[in-house]
N, CA, C and O atoms as CSV, one atom per row, in Angstrom:
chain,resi,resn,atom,element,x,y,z
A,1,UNK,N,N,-47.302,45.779,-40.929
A,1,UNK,CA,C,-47.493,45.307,-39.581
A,1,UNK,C,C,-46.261,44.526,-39.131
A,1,UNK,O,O,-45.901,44.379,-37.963
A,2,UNK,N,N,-45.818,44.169,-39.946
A,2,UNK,CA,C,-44.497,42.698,-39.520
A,2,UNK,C,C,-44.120,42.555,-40.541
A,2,UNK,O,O,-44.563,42.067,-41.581
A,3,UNK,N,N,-42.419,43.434,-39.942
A,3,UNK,CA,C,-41.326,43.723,-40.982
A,3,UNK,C,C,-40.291,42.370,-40.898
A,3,UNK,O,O,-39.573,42.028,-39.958
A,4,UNK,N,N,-40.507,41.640,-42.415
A,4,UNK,CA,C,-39.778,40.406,-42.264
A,4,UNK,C,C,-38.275,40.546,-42.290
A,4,UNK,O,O,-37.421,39.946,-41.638
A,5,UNK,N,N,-38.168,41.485,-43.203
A,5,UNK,CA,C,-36.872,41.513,-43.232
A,5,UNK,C,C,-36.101,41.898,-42.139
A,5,UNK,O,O,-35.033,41.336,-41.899
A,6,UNK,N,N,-36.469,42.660,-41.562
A,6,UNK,CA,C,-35.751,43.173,-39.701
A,6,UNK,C,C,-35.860,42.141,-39.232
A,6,UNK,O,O,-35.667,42.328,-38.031
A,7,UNK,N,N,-36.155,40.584,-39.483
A,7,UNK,CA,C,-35.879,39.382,-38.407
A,7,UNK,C,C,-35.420,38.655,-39.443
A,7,UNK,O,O,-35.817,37.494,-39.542
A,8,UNK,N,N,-34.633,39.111,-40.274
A,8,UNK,CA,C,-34.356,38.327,-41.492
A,8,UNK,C,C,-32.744,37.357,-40.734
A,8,UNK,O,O,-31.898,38.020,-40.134
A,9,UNK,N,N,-32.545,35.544,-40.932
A,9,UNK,CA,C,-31.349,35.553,-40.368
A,9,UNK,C,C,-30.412,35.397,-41.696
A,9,UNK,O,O,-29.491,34.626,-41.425
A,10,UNK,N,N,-30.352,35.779,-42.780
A,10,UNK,CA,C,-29.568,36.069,-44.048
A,10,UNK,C,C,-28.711,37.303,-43.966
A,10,UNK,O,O,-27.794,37.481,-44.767
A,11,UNK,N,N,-28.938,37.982,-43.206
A,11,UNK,CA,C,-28.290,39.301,-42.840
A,11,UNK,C,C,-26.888,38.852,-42.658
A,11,UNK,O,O,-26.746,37.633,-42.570
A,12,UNK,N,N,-25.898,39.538,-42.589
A,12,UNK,CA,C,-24.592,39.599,-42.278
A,12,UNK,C,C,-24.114,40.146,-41.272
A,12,UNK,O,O,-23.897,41.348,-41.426
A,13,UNK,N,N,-23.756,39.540,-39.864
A,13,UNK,CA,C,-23.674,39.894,-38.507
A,13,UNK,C,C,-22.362,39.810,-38.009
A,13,UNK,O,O,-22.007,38.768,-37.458
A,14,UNK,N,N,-21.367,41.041,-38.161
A,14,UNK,CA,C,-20.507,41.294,-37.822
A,14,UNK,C,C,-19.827,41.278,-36.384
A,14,UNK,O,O,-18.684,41.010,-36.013
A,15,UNK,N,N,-21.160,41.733,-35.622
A,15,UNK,CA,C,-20.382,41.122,-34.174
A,15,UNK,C,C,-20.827,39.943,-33.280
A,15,UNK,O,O,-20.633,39.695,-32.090
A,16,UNK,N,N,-21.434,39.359,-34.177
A,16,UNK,CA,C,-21.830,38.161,-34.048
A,16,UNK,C,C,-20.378,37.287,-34.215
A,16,UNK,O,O,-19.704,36.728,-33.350
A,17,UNK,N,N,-20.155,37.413,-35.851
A,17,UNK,CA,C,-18.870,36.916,-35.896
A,17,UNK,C,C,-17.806,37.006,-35.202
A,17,UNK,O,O,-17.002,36.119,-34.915
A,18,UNK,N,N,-17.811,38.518,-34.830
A,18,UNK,CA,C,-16.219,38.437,-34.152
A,18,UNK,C,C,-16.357,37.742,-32.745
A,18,UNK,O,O,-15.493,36.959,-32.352
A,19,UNK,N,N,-17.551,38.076,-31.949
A,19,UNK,CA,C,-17.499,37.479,-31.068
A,19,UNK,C,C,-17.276,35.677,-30.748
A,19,UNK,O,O,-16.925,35.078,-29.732
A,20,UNK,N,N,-17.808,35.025,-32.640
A,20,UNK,CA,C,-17.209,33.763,-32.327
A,20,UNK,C,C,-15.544,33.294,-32.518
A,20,UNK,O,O,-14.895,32.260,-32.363
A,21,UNK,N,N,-15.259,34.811,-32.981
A,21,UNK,CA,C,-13.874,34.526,-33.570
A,21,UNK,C,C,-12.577,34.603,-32.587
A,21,UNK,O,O,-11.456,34.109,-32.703
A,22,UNK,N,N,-13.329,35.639,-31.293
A,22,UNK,CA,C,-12.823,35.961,-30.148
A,22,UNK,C,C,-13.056,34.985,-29.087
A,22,UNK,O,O,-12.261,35.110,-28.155
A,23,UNK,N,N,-13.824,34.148,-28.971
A,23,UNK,CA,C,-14.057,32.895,-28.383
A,23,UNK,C,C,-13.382,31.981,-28.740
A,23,UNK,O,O,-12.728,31.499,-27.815
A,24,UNK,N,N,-13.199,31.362,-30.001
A,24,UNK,CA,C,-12.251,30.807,-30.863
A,24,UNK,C,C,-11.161,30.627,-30.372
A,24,UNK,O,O,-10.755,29.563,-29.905
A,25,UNK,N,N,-10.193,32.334,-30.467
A,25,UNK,CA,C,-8.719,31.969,-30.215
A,25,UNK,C,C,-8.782,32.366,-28.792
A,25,UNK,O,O,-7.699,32.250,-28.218
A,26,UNK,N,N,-9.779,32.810,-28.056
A,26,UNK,CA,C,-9.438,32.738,-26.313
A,26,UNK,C,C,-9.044,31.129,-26.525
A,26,UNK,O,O,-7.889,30.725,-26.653
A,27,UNK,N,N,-10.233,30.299,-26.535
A,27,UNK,CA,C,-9.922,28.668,-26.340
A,27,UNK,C,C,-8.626,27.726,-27.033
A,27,UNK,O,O,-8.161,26.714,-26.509
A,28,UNK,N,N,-8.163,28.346,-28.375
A,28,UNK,CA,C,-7.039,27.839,-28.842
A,28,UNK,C,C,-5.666,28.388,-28.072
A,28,UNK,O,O,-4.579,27.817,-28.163
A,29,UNK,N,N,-5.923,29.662,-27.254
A,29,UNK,CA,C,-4.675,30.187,-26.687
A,29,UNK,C,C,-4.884,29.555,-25.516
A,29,UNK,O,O,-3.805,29.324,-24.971
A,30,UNK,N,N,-5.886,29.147,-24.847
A,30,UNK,CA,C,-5.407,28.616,-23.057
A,30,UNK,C,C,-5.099,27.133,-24.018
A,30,UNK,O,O,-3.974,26.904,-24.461
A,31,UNK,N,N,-5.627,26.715,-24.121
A,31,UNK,CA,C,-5.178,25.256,-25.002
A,31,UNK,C,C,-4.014,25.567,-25.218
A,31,UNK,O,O,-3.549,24.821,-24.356
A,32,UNK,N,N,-3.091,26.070,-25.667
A,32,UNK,CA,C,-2.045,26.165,-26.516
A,32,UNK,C,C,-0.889,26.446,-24.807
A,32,UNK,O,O,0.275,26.047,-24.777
A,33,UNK,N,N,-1.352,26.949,-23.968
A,33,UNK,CA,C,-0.795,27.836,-22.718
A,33,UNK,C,C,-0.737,26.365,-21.751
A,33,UNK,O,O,0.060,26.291,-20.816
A,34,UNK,N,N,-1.640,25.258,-22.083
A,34,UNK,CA,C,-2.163,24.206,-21.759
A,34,UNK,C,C,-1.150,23.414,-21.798
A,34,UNK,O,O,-0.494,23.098,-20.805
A,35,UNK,N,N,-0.959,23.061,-22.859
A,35,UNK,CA,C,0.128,22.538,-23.419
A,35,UNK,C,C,1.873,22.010,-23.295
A,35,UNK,O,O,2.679,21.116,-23.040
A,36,UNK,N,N,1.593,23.531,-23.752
A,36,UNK,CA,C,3.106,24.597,-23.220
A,36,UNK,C,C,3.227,24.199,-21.550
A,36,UNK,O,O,4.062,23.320,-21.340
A,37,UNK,N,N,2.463,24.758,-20.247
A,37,UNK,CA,C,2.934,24.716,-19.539
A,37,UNK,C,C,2.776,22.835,-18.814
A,37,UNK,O,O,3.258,22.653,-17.696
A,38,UNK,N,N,2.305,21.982,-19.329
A,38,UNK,CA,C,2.252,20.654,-19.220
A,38,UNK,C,C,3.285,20.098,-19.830
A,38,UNK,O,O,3.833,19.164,-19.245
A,39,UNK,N,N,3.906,20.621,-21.417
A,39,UNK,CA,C,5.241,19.837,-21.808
A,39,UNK,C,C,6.227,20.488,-21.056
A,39,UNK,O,O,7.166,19.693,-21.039
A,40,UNK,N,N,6.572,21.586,-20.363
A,40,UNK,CA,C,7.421,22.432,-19.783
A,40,UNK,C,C,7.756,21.808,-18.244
A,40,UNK,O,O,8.866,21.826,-17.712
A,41,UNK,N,N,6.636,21.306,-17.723
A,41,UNK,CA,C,6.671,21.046,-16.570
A,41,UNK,C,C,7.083,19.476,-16.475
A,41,UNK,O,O,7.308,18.870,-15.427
A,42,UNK,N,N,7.121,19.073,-17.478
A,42,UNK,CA,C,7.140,17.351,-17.302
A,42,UNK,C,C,8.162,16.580,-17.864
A,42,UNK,O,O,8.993,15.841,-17.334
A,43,UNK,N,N,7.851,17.034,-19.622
A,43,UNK,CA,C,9.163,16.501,-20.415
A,43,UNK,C,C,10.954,16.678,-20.586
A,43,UNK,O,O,11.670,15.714,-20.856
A,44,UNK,N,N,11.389,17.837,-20.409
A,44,UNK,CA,C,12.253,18.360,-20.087
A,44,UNK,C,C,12.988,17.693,-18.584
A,44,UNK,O,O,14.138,17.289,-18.411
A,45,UNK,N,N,12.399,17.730,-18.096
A,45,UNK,CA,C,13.134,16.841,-16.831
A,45,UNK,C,C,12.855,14.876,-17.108
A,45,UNK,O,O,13.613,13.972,-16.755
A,46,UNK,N,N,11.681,14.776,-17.751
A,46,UNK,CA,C,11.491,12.994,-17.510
A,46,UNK,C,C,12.535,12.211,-18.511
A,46,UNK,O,O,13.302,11.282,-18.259
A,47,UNK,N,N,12.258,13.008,-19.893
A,47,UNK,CA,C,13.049,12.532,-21.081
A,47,UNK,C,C,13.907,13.606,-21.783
A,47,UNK,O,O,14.397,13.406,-22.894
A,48,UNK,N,N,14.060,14.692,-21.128
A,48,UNK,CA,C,15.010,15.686,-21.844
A,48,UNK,C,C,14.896,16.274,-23.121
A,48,UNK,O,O,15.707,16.167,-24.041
A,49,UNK,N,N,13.552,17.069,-23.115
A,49,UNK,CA,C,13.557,17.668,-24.551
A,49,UNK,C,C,13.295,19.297,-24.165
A,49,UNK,O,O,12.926,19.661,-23.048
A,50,UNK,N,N,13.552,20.189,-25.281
A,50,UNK,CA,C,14.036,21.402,-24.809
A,50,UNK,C,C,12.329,21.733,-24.340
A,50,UNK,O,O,11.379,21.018,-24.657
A,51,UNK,N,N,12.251,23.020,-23.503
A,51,UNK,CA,C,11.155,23.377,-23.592
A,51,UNK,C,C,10.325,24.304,-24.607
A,51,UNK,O,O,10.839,25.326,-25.062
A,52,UNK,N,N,9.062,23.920,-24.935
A,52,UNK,CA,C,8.569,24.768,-25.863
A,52,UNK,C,C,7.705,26.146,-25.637
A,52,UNK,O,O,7.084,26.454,-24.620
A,53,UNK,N,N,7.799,26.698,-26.538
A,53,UNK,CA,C,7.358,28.185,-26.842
A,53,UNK,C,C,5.931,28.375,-26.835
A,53,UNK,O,O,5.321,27.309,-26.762
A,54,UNK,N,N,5.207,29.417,-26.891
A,54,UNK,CA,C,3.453,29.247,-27.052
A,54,UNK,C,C,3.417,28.841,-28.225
A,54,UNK,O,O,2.979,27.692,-28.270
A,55,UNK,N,N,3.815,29.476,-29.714
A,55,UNK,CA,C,3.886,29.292,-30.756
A,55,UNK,C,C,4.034,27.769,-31.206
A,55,UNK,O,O,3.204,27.126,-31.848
A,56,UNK,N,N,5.301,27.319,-30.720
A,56,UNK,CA,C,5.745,25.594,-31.022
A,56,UNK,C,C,4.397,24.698,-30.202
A,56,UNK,O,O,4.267,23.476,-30.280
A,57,UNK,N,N,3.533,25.558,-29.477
A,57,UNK,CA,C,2.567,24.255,-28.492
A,57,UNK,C,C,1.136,24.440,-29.310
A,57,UNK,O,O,0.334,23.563,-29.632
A,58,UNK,N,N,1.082,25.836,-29.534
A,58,UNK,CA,C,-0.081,26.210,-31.010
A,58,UNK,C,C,-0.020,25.186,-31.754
A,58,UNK,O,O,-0.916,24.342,-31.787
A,59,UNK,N,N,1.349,25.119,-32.643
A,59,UNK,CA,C,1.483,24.373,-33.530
A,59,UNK,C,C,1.747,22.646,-33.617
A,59,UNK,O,O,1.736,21.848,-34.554
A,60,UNK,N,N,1.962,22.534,-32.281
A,60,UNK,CA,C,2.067,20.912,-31.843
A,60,UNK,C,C,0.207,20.785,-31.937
A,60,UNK,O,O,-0.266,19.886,-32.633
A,61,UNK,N,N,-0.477,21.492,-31.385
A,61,UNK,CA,C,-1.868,21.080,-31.024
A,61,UNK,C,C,-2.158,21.122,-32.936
A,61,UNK,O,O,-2.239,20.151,-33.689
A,62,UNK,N,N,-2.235,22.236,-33.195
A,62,UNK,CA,C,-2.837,22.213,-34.695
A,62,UNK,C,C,-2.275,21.129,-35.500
A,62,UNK,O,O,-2.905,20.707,-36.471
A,63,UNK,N,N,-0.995,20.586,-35.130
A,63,UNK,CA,C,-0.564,19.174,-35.985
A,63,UNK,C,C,-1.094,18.012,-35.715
A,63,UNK,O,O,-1.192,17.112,-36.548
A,64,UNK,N,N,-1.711,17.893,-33.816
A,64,UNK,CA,C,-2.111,16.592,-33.729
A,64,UNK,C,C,-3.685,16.447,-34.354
A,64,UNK,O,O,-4.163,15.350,-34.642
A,65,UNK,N,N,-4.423,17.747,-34.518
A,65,UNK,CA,C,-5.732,17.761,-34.854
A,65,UNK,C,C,-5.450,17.212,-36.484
A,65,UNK,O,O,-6.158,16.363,-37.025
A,66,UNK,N,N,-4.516,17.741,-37.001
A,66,UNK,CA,C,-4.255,17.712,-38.603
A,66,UNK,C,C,-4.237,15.844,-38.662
A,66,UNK,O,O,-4.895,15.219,-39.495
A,67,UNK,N,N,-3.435,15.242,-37.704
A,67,UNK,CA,C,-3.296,14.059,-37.806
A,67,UNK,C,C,-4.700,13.373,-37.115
A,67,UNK,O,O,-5.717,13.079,-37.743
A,68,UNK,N,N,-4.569,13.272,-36.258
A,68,UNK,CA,C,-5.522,12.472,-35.588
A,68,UNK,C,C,-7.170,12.579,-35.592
A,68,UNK,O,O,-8.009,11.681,-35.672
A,69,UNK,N,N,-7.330,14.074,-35.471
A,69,UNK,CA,C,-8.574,14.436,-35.533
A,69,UNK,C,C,-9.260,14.858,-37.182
A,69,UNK,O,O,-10.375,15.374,-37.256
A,70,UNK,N,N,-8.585,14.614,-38.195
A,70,UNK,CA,C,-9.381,15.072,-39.414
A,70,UNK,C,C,-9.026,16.583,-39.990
A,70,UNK,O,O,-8.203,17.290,-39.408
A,71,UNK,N,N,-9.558,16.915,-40.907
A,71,UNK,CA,C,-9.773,18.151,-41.178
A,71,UNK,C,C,-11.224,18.567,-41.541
A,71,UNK,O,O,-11.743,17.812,-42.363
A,72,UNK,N,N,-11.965,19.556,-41.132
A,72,UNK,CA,C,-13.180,19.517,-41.073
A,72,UNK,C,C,-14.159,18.968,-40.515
A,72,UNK,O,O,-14.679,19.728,-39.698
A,73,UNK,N,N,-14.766,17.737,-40.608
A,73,UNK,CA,C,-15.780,17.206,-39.791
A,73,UNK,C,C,-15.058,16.920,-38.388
A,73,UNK,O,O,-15.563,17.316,-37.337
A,74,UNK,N,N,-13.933,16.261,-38.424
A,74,UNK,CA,C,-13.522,15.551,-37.548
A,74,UNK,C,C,-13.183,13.388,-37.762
A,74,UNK,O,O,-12.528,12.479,-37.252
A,75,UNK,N,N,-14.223,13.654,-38.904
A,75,UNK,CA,C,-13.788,12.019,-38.977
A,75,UNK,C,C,-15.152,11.322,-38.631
A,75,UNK,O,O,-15.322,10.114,-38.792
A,76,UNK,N,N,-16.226,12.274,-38.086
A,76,UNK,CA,C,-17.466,11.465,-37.522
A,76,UNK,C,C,-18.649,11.115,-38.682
A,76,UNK,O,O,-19.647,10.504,-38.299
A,77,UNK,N,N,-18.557,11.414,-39.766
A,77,UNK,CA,C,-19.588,11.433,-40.526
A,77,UNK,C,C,-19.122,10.159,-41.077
A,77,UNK,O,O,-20.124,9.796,-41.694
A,78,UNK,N,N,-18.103,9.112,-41.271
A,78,UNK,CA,C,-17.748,7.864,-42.414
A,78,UNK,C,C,-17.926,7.019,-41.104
A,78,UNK,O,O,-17.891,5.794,-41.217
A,79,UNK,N,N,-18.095,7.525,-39.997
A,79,UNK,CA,C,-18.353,6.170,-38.615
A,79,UNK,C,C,-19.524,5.471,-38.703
A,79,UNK,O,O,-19.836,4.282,-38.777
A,80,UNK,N,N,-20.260,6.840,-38.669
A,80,UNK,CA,C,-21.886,6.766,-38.832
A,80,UNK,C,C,-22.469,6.178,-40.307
A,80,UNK,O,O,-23.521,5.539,-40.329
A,81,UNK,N,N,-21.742,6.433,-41.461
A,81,UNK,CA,C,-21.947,5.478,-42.876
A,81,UNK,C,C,-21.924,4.320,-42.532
A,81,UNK,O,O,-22.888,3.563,-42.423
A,82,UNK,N,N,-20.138,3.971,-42.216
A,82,UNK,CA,C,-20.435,2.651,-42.068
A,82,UNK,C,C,-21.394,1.854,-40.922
A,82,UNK,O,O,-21.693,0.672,-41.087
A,83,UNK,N,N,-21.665,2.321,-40.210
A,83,UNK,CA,C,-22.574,1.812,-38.734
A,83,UNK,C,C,-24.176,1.520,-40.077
A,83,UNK,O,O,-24.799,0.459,-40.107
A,84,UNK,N,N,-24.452,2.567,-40.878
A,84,UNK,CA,C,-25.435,2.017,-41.749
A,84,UNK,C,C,-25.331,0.974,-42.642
A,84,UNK,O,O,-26.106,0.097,-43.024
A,85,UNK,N,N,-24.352,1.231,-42.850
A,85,UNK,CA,C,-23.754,0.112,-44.134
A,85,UNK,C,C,-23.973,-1.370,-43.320
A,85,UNK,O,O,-24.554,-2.302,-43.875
A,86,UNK,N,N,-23.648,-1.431,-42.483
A,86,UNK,CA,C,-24.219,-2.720,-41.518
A,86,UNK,C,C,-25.162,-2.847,-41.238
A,86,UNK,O,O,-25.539,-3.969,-40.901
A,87,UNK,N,N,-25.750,-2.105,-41.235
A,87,UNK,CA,C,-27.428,-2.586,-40.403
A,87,UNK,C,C,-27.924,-2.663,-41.969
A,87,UNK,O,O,-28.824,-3.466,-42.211
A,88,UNK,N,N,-27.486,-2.018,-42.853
A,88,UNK,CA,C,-28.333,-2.041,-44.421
A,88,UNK,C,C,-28.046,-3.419,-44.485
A,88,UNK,O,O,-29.053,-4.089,-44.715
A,89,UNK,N,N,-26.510,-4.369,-44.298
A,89,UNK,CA,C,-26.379,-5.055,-44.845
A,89,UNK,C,C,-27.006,-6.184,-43.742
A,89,UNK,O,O,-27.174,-7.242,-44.347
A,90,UNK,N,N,-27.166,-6.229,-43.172
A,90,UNK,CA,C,-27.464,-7.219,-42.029
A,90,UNK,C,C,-29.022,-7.269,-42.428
A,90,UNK,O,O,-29.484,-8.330,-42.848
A,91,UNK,N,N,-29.848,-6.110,-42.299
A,91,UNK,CA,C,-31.604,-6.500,-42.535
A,91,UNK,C,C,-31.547,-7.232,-43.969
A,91,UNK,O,O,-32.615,-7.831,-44.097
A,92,UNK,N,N,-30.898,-7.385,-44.865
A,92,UNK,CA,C,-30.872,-7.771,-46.222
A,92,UNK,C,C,-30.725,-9.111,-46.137
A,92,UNK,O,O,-31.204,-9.892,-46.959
A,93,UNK,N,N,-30.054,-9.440,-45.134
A,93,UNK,CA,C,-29.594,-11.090,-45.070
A,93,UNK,C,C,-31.116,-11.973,-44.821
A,93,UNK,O,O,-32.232,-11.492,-44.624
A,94,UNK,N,N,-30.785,-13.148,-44.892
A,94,UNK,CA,C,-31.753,-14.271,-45.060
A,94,UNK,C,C,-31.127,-14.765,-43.629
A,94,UNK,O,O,-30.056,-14.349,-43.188
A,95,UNK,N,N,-31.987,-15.738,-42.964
A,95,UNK,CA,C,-32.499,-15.985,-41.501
A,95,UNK,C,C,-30.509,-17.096,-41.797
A,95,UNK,O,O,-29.535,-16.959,-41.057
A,96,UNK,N,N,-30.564,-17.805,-42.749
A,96,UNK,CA,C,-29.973,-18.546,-43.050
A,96,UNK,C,C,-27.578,-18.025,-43.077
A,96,UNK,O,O,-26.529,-18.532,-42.681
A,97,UNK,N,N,-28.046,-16.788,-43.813
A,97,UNK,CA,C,-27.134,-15.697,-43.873
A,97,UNK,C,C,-26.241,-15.345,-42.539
A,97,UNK,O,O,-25.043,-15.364,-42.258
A,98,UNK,N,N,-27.670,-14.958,-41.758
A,98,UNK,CA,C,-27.223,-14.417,-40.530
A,98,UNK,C,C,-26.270,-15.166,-39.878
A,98,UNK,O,O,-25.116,-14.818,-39.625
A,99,UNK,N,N,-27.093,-16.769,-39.480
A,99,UNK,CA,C,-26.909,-17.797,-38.475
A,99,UNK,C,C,-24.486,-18.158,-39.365
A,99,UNK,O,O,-23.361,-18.420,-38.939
A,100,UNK,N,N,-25.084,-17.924,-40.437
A,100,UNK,CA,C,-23.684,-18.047,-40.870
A,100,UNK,C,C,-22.417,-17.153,-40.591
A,100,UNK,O,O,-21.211,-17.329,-40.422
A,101,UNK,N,N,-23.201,-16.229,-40.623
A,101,UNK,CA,C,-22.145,-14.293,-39.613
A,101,UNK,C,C,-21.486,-14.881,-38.478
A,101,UNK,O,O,-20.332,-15.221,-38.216
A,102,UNK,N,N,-23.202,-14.893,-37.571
A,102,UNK,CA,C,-22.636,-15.068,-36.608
A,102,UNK,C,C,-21.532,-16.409,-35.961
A,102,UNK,O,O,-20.650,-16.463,-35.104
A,103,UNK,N,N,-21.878,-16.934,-36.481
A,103,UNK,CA,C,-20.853,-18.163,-36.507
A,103,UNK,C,C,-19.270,-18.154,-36.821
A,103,UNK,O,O,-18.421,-18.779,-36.185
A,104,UNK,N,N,-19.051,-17.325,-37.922
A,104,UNK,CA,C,-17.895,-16.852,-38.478
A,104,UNK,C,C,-17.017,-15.566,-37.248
A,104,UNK,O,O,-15.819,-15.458,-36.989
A,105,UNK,N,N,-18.246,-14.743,-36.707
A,105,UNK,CA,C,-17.978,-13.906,-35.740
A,105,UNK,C,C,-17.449,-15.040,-34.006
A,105,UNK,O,O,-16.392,-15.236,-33.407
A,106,UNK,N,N,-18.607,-15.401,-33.865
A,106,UNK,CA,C,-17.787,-16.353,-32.746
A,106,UNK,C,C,-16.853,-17.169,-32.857
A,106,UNK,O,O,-16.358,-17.523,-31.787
A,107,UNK,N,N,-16.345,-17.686,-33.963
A,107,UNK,CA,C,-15.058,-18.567,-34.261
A,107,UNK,C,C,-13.410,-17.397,-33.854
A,107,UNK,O,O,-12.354,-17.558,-33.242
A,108,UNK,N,N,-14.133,-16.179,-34.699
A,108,UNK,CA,C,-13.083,-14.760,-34.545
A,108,UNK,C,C,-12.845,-14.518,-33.250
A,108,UNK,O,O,-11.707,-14.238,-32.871
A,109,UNK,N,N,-13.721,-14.583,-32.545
A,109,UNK,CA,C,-13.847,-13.744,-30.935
A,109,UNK,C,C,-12.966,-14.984,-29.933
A,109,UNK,O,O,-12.180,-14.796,-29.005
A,110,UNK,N,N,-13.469,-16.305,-30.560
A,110,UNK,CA,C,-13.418,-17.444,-29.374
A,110,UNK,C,C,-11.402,-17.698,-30.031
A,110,UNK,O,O,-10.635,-18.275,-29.261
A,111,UNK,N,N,-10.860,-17.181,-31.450
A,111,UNK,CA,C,-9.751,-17.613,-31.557
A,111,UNK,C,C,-8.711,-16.621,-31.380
A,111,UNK,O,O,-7.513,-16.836,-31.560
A,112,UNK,N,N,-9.321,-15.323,-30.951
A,112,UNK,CA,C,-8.488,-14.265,-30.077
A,112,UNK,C,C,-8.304,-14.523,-29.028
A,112,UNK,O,O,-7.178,-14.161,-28.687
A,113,UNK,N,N,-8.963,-15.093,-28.108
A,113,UNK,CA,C,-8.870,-15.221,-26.337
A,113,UNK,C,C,-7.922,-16.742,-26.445
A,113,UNK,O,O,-8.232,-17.192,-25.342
A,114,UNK,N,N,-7.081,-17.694,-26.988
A,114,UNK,CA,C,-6.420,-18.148,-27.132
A,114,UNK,C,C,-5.247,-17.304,-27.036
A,114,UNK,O,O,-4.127,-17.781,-27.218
């Protein structure tokens, strides 16, 4: 009556894939075209640097992700640890604990605005 495997999602879906793979580099090539025609139009005349290629603006974008943005997650999963790691450590404290934080915290805050 009801063939599981014909709705099976373990299957291997080939144009499934390509179609994300073709989405993919559409968005990395206007990005990259992005780039290119924003350093082309601006830098070269403001501060004098040669203009770049699609290839050199590909590879400027894929370097700033390499730097700034992570590899893989992005960098968002150790934000969210530590955001626990505080609240773990904060419910743990004693009424006594706290009143001492915060105190240490407003001394910090009130000897920056100096």
């Amino acid at each position: 009556m009801f063939n599981k495997d014909k709705f099976s999602s373990n299957k291997f879906k080939p144009f499934k894939v390509l179609f994300f793979v073709t989405i993919f580099l559409a968005f990395a090539s206007a990005a990259s075209f992005v780039v290119m025609f924003l350093w082309n139009a601006i830098l070269p005349d403001v501060v004098g640097v040669k203009p770049l290629s699609f290839w050199q603006a590909a590879g400027l974008l894929l370097l700033a992700k390499i730097l700034f943005g992570g590899i893989g997650s992005g960098g968002k999963h150790w934000k969210n640890k530590r955001k626990g790691d505080w609240k773990n450590k904060w419910m743990s404290m004693n009424d006594e604990e706290r009143h001492e934080m915060k105190a240490r915290w407003k001394e910090r805050c009130n000897s920056k605005k100096r």
